[in-house]
C-alpha positions in Angstrom: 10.2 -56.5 44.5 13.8 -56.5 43.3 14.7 -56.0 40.0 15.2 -58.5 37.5 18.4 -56.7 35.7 21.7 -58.1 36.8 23.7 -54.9 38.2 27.3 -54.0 39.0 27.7 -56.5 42.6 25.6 -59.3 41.2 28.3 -59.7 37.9 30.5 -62.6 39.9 27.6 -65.1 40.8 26.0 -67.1 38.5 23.2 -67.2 36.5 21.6 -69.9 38.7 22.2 -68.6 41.9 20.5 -65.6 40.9 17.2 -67.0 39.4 17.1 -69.1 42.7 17.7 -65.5 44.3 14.8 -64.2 41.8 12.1 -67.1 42.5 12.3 -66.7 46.3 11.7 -63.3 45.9 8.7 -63.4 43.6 7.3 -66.4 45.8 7.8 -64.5 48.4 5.8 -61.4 47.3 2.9 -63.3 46.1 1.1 -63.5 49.1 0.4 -59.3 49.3 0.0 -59.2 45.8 -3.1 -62.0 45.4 -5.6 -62.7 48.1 -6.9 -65.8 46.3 -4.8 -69.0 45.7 -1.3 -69.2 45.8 0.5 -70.4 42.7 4.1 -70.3 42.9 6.3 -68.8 39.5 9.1 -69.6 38.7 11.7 -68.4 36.1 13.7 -70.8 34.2 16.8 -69.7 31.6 17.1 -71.3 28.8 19.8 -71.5 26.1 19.5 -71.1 22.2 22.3 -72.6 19.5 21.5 -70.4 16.8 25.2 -71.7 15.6 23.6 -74.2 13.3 21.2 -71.8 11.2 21.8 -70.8 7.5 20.4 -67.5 6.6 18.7 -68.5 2.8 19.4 -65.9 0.3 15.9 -64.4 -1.6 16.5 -63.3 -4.8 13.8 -61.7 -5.5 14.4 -59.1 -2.1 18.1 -58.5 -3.0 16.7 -57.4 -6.9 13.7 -55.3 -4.8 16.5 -54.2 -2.8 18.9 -53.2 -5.5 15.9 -51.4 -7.4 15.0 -49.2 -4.4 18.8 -48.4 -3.6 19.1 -47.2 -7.5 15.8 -45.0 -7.7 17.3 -43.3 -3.8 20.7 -42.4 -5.3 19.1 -40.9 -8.2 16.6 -39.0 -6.3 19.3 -38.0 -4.5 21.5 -36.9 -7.2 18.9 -35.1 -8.5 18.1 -33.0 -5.6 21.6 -32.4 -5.2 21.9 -31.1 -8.8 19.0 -29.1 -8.1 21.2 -27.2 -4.8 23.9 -26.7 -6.8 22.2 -25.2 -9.6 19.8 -23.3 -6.7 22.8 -22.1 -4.7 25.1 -21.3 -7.8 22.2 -19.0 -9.1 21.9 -17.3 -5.6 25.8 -16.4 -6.0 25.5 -14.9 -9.0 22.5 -12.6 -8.5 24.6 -11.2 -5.5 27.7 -11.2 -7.3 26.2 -9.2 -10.5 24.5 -7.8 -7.5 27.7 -6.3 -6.7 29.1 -5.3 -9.9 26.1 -2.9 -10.5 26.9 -0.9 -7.5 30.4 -0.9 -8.4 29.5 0.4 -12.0 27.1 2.9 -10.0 29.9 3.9 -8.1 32.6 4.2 -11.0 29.9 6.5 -12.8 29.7 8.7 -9.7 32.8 9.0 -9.4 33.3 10.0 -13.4 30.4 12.9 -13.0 32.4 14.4 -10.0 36.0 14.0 -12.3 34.2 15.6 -15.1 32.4 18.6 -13.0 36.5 18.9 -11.3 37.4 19.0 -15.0 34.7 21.1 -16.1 35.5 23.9 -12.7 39.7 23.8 -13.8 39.5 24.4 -17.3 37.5 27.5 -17.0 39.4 30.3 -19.2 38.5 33.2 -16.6 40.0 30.7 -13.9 43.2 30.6 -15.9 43.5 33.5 -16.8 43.4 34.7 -13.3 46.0 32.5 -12.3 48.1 33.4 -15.1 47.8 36.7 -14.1 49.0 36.1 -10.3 52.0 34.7 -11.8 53.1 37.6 -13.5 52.0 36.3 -17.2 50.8 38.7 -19.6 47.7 37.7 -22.4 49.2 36.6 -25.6 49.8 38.8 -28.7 48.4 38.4 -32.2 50.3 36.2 -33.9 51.8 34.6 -31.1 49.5 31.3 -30.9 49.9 28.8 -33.4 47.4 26.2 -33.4 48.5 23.0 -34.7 45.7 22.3 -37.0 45.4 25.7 -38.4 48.7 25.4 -40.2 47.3 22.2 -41.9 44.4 24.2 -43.0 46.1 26.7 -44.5 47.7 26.9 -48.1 50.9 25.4 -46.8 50.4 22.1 -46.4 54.1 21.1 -45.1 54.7 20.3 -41.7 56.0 22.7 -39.5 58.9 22.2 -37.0 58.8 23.1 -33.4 61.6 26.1 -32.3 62.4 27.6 -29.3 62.8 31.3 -29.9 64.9 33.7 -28.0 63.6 35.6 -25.4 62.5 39.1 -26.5 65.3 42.1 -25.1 63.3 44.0 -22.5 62.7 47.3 -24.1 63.9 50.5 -22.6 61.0 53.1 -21.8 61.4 56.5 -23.5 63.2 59.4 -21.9 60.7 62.0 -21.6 
């Protein structure tokens, strides 16, 4: 049995040759399909002017319709509020997150300066440098502290000088 479906080759006859095409075809299968009386179908087109109807207008659906459009764009603004608030919490838990192990790492990194410190300002470390560079210790007398001369019964500010170097003294003839 051949299908009813107009196809690509069958696009430049007409409708009627077709169905007359389609009714012999069906009468024509009838016979192996039934073993009992033969009644002859036939298909008939038929043609609707629709051209002349008026949709009416229902009030009543358009306000139904308005109401339900209203309470879906609220819904949705609301769930959309919701996912921004959601997501914008997200971002900042990783972001303050991130700043803890950035303070972490700023106060490791303070320990080790300090310990660094801590190891170079050792006096015996100094001193033996100062030593490798051909410096001697300090006299009595020759270190002034700054806030020892404001302790002291003279109360005026003192003025910094460069002395002159000391003449190298002569070792005794013996």
């Amino acid at each position: 049995m051949a299908a009813a479906a107009t196809t690509y080759f069958e696009t430049g006859r007409s409708i009627r040759s077709r169905a007359a095409e389609r009714n012999t075809e069906v009468l024509a299968s009838q016979p192996a399909r039934r073993r009992g009386v033969r009644t002859p179908e036939f298909y008939f087109t038929r043609h609707f002017d629709n051209t002349r109807l008026v949709k009416a207008s229902d009030p009543v659906r358009v306000r139904e319709m308005r109401v339900f459009s209203a309470a879906v764009t609220v819904l949705f603004t609301l769930i959309m509020v919701y996912g921004l608030q959601h997501f914008s919490a997200i971002e900042k838990s990783y972001h303050v997150e991130s700043e803890k192990q950035q303070l972490d790492q700023l106060r490791e990194e303070n320990r080790q300066l300090r310990l660094s410190e801590a190891q170079l300002t050792q006096p015996s470390r100094i001193d033996n440098m100062a030593r490798q560079y051909g410096l001697a210790s300090p006299q009595p007398g020759q270190v002034v502290h700054p806030n020892a001369a404001l302790d002291s019964t003279n109360a005026a500010p003192s003025l910094a000088q460069i002395a002159p170097p000391a003449a190298p003294q002569a070792a005794p003839i013996q």
